[in-house]
gemmi code that builds the backbone of each chain (N, CA, C; Angstrom):
import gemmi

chains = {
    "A": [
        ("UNK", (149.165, -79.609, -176.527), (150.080, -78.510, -176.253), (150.911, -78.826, -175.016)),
        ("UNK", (151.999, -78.696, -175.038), (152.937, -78.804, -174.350), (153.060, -77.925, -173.002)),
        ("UNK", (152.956, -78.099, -171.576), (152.589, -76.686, -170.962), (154.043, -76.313, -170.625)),
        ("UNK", (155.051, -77.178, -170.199), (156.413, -76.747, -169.681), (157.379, -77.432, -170.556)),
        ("UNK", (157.473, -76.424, -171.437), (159.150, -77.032, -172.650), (159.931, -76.574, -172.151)),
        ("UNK", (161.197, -77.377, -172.126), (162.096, -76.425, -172.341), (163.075, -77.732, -173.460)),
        ("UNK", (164.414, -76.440, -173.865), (165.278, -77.183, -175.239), (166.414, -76.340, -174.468)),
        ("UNK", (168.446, -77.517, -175.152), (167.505, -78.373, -175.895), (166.896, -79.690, -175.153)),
        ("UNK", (166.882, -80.961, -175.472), (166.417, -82.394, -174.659), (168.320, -82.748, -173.985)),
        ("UNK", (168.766, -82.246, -175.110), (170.003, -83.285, -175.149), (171.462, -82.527, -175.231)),
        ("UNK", (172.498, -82.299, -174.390), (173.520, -81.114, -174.709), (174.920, -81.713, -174.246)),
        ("UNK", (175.435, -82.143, -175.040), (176.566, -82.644, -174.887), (178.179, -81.597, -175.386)),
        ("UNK", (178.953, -81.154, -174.585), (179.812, -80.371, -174.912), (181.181, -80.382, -173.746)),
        ("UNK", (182.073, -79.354, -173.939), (183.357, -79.608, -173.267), (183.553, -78.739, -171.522)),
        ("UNK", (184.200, -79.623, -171.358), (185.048, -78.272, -170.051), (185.114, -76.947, -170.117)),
        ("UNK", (184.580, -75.927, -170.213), (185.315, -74.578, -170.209), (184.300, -73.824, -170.900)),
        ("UNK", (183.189, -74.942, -171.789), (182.239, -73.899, -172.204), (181.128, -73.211, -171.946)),
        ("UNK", (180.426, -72.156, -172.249), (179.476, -71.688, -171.876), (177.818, -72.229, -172.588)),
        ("UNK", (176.808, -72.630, -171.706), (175.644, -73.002, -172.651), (174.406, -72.633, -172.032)),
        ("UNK", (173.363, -72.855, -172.644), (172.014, -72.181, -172.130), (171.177, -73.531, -172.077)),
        ("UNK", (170.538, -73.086, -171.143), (168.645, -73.932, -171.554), (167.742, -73.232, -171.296)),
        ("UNK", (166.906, -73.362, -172.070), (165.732, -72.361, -172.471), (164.384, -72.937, -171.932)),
        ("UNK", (163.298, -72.387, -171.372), (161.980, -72.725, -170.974), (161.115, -72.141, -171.041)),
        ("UNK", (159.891, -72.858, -170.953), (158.716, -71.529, -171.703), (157.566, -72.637, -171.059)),
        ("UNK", (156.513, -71.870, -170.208), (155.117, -72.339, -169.963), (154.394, -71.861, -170.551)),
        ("UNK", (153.065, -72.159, -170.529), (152.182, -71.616, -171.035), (150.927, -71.685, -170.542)),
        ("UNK", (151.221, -72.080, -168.968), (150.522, -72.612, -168.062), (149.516, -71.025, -167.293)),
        ("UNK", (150.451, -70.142, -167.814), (149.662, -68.306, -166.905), (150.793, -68.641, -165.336)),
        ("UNK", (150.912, -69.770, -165.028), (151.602, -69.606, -163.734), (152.534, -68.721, -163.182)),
        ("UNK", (152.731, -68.254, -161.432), (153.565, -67.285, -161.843), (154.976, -67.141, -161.553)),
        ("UNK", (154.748, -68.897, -161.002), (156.526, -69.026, -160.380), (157.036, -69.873, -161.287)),
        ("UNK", (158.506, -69.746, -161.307), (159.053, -70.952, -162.507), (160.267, -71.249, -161.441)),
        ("UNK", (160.681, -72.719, -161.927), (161.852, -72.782, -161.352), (162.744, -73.503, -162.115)),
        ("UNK", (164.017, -73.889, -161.760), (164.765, -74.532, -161.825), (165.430, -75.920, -160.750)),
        ("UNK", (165.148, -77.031, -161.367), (165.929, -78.271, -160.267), (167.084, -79.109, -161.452)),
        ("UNK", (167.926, -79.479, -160.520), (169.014, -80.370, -160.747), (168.918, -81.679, -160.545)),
        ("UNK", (168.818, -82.446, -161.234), (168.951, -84.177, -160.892), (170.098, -84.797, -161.479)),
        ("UNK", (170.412, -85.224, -160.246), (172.400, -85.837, -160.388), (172.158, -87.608, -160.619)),
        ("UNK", (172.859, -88.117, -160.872), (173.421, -89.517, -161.561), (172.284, -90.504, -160.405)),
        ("UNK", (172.236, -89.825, -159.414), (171.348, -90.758, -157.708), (169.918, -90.149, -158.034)),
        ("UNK", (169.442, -89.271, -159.170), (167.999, -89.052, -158.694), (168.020, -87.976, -157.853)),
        ("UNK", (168.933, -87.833, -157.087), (168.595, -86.451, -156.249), (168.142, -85.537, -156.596)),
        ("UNK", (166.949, -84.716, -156.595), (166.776, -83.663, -157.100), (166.485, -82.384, -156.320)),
        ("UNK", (167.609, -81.339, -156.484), (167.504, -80.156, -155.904), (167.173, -78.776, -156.839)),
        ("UNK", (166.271, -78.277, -155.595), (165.846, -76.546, -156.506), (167.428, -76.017, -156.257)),
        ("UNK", (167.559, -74.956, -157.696), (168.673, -74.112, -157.578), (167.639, -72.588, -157.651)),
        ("UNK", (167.060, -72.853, -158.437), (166.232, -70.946, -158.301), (164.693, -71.209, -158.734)),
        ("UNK", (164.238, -69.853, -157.880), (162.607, -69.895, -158.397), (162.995, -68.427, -158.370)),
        ("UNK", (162.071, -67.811, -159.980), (161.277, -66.874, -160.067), (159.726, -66.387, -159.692)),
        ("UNK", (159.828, -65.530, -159.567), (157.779, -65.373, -158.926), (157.661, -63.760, -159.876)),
        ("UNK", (157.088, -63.667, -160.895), (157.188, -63.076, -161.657), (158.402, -62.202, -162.055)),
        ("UNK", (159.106, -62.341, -162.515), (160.367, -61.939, -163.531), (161.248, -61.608, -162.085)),
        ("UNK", (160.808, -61.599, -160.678), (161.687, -61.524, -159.404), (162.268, -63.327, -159.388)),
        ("UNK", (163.730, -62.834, -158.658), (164.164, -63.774, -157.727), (163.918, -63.945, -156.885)),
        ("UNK", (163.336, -65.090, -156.539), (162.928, -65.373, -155.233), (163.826, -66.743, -154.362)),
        ("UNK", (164.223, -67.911, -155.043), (165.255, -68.108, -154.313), (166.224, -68.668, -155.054)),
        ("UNK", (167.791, -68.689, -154.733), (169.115, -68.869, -154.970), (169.268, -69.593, -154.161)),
        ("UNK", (169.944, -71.010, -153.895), (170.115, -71.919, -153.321), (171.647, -72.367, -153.903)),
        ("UNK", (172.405, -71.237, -153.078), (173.851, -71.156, -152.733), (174.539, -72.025, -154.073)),
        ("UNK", (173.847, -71.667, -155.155), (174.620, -72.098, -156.155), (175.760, -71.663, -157.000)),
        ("UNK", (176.682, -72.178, -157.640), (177.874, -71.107, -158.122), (177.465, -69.799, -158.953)),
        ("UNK", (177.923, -68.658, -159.112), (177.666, -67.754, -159.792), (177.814, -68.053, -161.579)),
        ("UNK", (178.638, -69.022, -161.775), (178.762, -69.661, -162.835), (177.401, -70.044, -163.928)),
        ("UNK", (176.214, -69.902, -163.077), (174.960, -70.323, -163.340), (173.927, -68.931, -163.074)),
        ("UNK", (173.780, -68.423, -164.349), (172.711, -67.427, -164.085), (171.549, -67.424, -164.570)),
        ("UNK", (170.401, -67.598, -163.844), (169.357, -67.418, -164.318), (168.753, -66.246, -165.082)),
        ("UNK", (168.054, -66.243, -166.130), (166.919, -65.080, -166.434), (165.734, -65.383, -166.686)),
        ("UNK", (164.999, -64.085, -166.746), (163.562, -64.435, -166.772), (162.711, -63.620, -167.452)),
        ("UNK", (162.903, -63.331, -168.475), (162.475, -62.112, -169.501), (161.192, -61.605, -169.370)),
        ("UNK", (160.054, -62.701, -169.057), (158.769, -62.549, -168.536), (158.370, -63.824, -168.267)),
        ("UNK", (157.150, -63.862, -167.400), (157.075, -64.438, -166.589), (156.650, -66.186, -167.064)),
        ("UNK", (156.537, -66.127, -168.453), (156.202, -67.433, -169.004), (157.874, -67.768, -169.383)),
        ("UNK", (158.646, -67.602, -169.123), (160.436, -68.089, -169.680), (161.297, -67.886, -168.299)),
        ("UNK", (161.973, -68.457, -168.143), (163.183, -68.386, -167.406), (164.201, -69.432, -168.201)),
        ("UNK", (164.845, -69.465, -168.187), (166.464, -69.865, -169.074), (167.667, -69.617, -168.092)),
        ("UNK", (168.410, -70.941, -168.298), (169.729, -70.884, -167.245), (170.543, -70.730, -168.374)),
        ("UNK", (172.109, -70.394, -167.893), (173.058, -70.212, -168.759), (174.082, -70.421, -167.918)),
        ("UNK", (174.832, -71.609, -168.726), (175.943, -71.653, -167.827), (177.273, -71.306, -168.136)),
        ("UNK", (178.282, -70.604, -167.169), (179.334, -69.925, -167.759), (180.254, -71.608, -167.615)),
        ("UNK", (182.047, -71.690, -168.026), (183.148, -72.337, -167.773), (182.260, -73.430, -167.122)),
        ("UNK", (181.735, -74.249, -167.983), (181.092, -75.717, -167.215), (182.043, -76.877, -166.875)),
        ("UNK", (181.904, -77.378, -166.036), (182.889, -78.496, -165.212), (182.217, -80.008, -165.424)),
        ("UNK", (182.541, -80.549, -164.886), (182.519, -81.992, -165.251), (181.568, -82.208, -163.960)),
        ("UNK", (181.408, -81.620, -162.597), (180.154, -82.376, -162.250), (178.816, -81.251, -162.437)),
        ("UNK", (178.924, -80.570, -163.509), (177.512, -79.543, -163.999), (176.580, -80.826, -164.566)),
        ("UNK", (177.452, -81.891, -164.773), (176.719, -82.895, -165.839), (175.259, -83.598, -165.155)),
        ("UNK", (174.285, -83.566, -165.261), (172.913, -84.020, -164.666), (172.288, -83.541, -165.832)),
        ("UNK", (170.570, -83.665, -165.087), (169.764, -83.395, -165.862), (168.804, -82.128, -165.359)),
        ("UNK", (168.837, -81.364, -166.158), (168.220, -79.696, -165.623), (166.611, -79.753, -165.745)),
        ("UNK", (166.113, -79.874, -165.078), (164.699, -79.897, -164.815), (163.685, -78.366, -164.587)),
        ("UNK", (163.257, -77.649, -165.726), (162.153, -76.808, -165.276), (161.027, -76.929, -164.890)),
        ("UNK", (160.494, -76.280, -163.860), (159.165, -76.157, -163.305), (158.590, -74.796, -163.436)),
        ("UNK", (157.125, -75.239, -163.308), (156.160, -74.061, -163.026), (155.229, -74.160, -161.913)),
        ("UNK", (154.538, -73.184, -161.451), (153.679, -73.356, -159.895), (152.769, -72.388, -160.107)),
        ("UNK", (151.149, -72.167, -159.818), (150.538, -71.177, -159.541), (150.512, -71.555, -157.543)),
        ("UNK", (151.546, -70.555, -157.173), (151.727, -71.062, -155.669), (150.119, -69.657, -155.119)),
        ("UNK", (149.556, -70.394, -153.735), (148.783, -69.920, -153.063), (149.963, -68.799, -151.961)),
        ("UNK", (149.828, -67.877, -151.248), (150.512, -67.184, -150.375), (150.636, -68.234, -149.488)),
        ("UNK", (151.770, -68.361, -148.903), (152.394, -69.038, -147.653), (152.191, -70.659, -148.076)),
        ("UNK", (151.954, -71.031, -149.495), (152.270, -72.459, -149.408), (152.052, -72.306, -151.263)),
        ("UNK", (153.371, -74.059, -151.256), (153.617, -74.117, -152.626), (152.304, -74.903, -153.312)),
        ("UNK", (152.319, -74.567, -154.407), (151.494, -75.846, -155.458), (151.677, -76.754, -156.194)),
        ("UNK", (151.377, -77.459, -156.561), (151.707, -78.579, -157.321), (152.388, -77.881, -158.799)),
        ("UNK", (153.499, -78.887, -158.607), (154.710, -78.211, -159.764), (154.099, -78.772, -161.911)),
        ("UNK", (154.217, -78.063, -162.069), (154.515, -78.608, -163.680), (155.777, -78.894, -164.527)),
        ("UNK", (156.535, -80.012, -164.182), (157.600, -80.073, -165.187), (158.121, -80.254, -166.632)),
        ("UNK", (158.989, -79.959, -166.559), (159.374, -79.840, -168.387), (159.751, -81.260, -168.304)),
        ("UNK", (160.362, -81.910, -169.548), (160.794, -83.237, -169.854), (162.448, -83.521, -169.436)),
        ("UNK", (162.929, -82.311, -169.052), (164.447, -82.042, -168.333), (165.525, -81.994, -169.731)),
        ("UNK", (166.348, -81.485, -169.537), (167.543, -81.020, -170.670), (168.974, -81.744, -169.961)),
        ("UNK", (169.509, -83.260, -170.539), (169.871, -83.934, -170.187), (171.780, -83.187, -170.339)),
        ("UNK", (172.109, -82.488, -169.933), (173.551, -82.082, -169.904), (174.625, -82.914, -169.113)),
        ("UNK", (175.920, -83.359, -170.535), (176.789, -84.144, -170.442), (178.091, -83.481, -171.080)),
        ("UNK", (178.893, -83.151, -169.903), (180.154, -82.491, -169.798), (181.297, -83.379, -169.985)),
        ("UNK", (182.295, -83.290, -170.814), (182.870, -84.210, -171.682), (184.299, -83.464, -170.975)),
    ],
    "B": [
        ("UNK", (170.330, -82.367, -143.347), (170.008, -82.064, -144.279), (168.470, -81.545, -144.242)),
        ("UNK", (167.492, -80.936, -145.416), (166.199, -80.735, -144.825), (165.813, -81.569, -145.637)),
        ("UNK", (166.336, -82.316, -146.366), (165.475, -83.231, -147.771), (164.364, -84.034, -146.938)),
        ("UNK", (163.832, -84.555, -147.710), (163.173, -86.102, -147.117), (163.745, -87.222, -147.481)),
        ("UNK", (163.323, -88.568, -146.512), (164.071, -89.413, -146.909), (162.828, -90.230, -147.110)),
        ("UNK", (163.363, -91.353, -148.512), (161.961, -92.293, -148.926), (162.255, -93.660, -148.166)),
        ("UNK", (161.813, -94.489, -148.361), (162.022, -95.876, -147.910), (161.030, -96.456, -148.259)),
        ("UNK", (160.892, -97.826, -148.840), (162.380, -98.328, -149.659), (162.833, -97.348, -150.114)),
        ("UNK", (164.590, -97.469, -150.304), (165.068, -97.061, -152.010), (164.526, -97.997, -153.379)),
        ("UNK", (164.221, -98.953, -153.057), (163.687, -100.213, -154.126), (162.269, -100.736, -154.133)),
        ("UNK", (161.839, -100.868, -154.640), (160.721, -101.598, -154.367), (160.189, -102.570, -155.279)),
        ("UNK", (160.223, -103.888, -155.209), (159.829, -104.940, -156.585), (158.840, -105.639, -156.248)),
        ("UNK", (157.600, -105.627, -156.931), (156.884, -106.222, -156.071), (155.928, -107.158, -157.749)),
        ("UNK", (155.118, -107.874, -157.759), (154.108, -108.831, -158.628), (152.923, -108.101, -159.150)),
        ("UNK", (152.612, -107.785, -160.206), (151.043, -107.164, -160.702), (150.478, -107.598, -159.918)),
        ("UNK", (149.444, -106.388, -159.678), (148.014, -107.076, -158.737), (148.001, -106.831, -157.431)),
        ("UNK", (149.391, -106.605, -156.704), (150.097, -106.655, -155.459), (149.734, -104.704, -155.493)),
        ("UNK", (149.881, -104.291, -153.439), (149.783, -102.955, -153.159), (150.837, -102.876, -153.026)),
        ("UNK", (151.388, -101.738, -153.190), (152.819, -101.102, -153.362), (152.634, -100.001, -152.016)),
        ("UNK", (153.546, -99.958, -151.334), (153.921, -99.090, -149.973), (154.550, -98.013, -150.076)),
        ("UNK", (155.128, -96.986, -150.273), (156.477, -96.084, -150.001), (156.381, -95.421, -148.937)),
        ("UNK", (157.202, -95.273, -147.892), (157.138, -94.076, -147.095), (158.242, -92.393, -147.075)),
        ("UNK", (157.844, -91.545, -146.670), (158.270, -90.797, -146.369), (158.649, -89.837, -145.367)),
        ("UNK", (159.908, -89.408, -144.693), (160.146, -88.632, -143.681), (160.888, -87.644, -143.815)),
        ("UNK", (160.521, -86.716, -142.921), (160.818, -85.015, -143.269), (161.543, -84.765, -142.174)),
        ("UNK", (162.078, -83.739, -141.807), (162.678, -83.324, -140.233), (161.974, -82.112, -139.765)),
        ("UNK", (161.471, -80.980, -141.283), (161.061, -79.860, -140.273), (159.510, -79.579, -140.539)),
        ("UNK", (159.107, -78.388, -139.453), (157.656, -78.433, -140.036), (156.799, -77.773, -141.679)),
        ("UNK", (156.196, -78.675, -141.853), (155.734, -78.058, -143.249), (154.238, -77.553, -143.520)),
        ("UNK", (153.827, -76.723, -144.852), (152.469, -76.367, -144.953), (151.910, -77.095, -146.257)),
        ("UNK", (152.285, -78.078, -146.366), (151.954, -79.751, -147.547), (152.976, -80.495, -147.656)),
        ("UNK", (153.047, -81.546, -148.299), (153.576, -82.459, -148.743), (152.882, -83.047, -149.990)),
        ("UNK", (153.966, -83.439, -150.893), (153.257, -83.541, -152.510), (154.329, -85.129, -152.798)),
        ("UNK", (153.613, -85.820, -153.361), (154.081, -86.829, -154.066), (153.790, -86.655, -155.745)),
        ("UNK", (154.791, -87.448, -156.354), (155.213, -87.255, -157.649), (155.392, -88.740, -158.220)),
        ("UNK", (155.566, -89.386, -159.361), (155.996, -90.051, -160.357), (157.171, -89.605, -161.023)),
        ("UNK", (157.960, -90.395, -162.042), (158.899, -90.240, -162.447), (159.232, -91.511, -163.189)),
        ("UNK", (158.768, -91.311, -164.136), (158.950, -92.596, -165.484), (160.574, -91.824, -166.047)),
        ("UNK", (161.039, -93.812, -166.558), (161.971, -93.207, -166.722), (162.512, -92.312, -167.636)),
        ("UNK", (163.209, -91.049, -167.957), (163.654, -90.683, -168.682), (162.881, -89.425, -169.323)),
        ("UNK", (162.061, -89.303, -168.470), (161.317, -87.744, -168.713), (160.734, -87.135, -167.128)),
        ("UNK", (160.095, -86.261, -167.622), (159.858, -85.306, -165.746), (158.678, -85.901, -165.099)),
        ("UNK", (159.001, -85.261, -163.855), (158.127, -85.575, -162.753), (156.682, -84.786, -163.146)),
        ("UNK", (155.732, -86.064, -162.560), (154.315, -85.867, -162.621), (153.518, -85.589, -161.172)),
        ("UNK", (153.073, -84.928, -161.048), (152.224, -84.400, -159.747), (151.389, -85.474, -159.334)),
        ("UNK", (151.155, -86.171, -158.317), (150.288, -86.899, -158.157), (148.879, -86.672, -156.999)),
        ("UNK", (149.470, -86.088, -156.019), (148.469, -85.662, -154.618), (149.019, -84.624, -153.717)),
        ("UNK", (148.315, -83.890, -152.977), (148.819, -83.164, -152.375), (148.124, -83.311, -150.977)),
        ("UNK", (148.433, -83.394, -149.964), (148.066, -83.266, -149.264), (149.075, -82.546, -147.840)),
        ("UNK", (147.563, -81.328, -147.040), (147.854, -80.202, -146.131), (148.458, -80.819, -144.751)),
        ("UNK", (149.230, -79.870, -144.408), (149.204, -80.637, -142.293), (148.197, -80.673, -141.938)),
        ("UNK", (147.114, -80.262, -142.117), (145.612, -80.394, -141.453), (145.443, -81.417, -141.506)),
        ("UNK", (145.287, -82.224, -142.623), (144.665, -83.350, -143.506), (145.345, -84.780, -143.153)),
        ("UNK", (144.707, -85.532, -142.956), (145.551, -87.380, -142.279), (145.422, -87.982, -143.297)),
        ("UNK", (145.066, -88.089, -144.694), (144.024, -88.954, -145.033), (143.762, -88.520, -146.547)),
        ("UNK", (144.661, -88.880, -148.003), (143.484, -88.446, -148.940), (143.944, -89.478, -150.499)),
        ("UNK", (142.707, -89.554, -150.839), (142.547, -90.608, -151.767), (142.443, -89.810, -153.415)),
        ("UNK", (143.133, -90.835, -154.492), (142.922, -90.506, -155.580), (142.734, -92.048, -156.321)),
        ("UNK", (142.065, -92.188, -156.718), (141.802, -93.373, -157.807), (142.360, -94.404, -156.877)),
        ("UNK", (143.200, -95.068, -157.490), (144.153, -96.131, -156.702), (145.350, -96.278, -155.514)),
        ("UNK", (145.628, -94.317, -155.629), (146.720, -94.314, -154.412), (145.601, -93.101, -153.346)),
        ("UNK", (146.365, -93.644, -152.340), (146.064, -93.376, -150.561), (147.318, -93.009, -150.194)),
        ("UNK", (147.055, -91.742, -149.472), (148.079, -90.746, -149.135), (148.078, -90.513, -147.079)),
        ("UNK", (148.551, -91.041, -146.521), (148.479, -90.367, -145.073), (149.618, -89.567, -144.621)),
        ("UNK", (149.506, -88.882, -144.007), (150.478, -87.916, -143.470), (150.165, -88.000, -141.973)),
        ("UNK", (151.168, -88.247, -141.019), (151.887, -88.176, -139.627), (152.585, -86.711, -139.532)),
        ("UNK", (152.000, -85.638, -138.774), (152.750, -85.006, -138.895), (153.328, -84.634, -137.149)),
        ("UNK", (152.907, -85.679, -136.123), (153.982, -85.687, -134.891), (155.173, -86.833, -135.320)),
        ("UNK", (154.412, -87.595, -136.260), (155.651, -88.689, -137.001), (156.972, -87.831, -137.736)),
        ("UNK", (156.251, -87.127, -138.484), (156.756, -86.258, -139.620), (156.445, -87.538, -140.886)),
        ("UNK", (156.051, -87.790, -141.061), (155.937, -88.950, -141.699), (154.599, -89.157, -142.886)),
        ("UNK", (155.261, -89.508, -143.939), (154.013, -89.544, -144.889), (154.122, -91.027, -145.263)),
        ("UNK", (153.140, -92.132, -146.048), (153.185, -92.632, -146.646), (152.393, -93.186, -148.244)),
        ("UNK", (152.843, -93.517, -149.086), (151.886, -93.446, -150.337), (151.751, -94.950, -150.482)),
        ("UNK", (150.107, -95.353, -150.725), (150.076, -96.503, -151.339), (149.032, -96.743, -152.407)),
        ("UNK", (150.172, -97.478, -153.086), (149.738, -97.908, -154.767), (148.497, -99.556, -154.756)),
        ("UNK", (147.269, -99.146, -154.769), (146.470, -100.780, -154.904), (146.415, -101.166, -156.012)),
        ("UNK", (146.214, -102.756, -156.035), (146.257, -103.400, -157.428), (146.792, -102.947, -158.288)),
        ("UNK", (148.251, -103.033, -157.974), (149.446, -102.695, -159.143), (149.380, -103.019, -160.164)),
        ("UNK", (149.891, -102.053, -161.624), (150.025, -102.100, -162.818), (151.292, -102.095, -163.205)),
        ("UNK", (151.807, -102.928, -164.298), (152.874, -102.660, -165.188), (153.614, -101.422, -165.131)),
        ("UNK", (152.147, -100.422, -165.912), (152.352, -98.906, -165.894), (152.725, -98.076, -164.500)),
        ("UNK", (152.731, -99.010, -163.166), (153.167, -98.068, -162.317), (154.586, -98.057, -162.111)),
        ("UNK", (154.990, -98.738, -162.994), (156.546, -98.825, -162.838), (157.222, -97.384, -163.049)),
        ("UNK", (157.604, -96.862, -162.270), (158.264, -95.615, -161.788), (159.225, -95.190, -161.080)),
        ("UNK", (159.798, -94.311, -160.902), (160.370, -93.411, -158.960), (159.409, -92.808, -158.710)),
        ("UNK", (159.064, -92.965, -157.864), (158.091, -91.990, -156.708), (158.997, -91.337, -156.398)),
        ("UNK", (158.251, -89.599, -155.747), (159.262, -88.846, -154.879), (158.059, -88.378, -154.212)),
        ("UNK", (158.028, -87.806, -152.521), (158.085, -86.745, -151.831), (158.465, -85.907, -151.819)),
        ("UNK", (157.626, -84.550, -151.792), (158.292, -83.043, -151.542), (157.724, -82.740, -150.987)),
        ("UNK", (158.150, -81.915, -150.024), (157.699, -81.230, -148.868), (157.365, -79.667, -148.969)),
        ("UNK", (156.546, -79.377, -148.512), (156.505, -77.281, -148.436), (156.744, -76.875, -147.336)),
        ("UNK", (157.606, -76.562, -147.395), (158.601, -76.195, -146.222), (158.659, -74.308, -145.669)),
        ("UNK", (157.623, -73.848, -146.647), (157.585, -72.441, -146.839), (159.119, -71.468, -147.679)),
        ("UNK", (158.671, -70.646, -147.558), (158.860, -69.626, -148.800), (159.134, -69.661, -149.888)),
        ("UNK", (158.042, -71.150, -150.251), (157.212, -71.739, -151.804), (158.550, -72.349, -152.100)),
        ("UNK", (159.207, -73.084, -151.626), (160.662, -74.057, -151.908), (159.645, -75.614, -151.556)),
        ("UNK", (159.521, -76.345, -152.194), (159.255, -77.608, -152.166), (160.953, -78.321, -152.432)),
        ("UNK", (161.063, -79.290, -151.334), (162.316, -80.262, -151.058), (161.963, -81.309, -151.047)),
        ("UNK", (162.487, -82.223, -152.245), (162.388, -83.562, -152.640), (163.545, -84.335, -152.513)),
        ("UNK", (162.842, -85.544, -151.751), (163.230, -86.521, -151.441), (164.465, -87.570, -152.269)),
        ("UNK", (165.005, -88.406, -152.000), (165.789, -88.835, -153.358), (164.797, -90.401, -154.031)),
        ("UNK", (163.421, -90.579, -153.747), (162.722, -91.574, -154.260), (163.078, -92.676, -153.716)),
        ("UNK", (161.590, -93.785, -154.142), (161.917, -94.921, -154.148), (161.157, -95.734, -155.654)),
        ("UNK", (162.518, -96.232, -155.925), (162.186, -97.238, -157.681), (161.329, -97.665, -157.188)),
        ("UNK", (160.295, -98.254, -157.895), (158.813, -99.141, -158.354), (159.171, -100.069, -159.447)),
        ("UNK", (159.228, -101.324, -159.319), (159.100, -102.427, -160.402), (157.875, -102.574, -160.210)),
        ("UNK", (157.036, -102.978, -160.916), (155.766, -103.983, -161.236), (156.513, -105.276, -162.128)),
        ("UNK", (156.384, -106.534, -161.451), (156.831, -107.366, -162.417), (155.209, -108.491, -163.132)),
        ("UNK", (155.301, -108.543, -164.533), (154.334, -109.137, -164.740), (154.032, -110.208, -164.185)),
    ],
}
model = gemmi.Model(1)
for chain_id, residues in chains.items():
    chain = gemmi.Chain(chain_id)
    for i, (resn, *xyz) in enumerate(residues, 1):
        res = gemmi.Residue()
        res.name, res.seqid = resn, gemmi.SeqId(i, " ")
        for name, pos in zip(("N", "CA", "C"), xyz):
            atom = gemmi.Atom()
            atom.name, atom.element = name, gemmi.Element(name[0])
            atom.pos, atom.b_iso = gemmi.Position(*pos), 0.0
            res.add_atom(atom)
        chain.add_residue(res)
    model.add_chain(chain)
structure = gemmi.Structure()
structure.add_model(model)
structure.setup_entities()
């Protein structure tokens, strides 16, 4: 069983459109997040949920909204996508302790390529 | 920036051979976590270790943390093929945001 999916693997589309990626644990954990990995490997958090709350936004465009229907899903959606949205979208999960994180569970990442 | 930085960015080294990476942070943290990263799918959790803690072992990798250094380092013994990877550092930096490093490649060459 798979603990952190998300779909799809692979999303190739244009300038201007709008698209989703979808995620789902199944881990009970209660934070999920979202990271970005650009063309260098860099990889940055854009949001964590901690049960169906926001907990952090990391000054990213509004263009990009997270949801979180319950606490096993969070799903990004992106509005008018640009040409450097293109990376690879990485979900996580955490059963974090108070005042410190835990070891993350990642998905296999949803490789988005803006044409 | 608050990332960490790895060093090497590269690392190529002979089966059989220990593999080094280090890591440095700028601010204070409540862990530091190292990861894997084969190519072309997600990061794997590997160790965690607290600011309390100098010191901690899993199978083949050894983890120390400096924290008047700020400084972590991971090492890989008697290298495998299979450790061919990116390593990363992340740091817990508090309010449950872990900040990762931009890695360092791992060759194992047979």
């Amino acid at each position: 069983d798979t603990a952190v999916s998300q779909t799809p693997k692979y999303l190739v589309t244009q300038m201007g459109n709008d698209k989703s990626i979808k995620c789902e644990q199944n881990l009970g954990h209660d934070t999920m997040y979202w990271y970005k990995q650009d063309s260098k490997k860099f990889l940055k958090i854009m949001f964590s949920y901690n049960n169906k709350e926001l907990i952090i936004n990391e000054t990213v465009p509004n263009r990009f909204s997270p949801k979180s229907p319950d606490k096993a899903h969070l799903n990004l959606h992106i509005n008018s996508l640009e040409l450097g949205d293109s990376a690879v979208y990485f979900c996580a999960s955490s059963q974090n302790r108070p005042h410190e994180s835990g070891e993350l569970f990642f998905g296999e990442g949803s490789r988005l390529t803006v044409l | 920036s608050q990332q960490g930085e790895e060093d090497p960015q590269a690392l190529s080294i002979q089966e059989g051979e220990n593999a080094t990476m280090n890591c440095s942070y700028k601010t204070s943290i409540n862990n530091l976590q190292w990861y894997r990263q084969n190519s072309g799918r997600g990061l794997v959790h590997l160790i965690l270790i607290r600011s309390n803690e100098r010191e901690k072992h899993s199978g083949r990798l050894r983890v120390t943390l400096d924290t008047s250094k700020k400084s972590s380092s991971l090492l890989i013994t008697a290298s495998r093929a299979a450790d061919t990877a990116s390593y990363f550092c992340a740091t817990d930096q508090g309010a449950q945001k872990l900040v990762f490093g931009q890695g360092t490649r791992l060759t194992i060459n047979p």
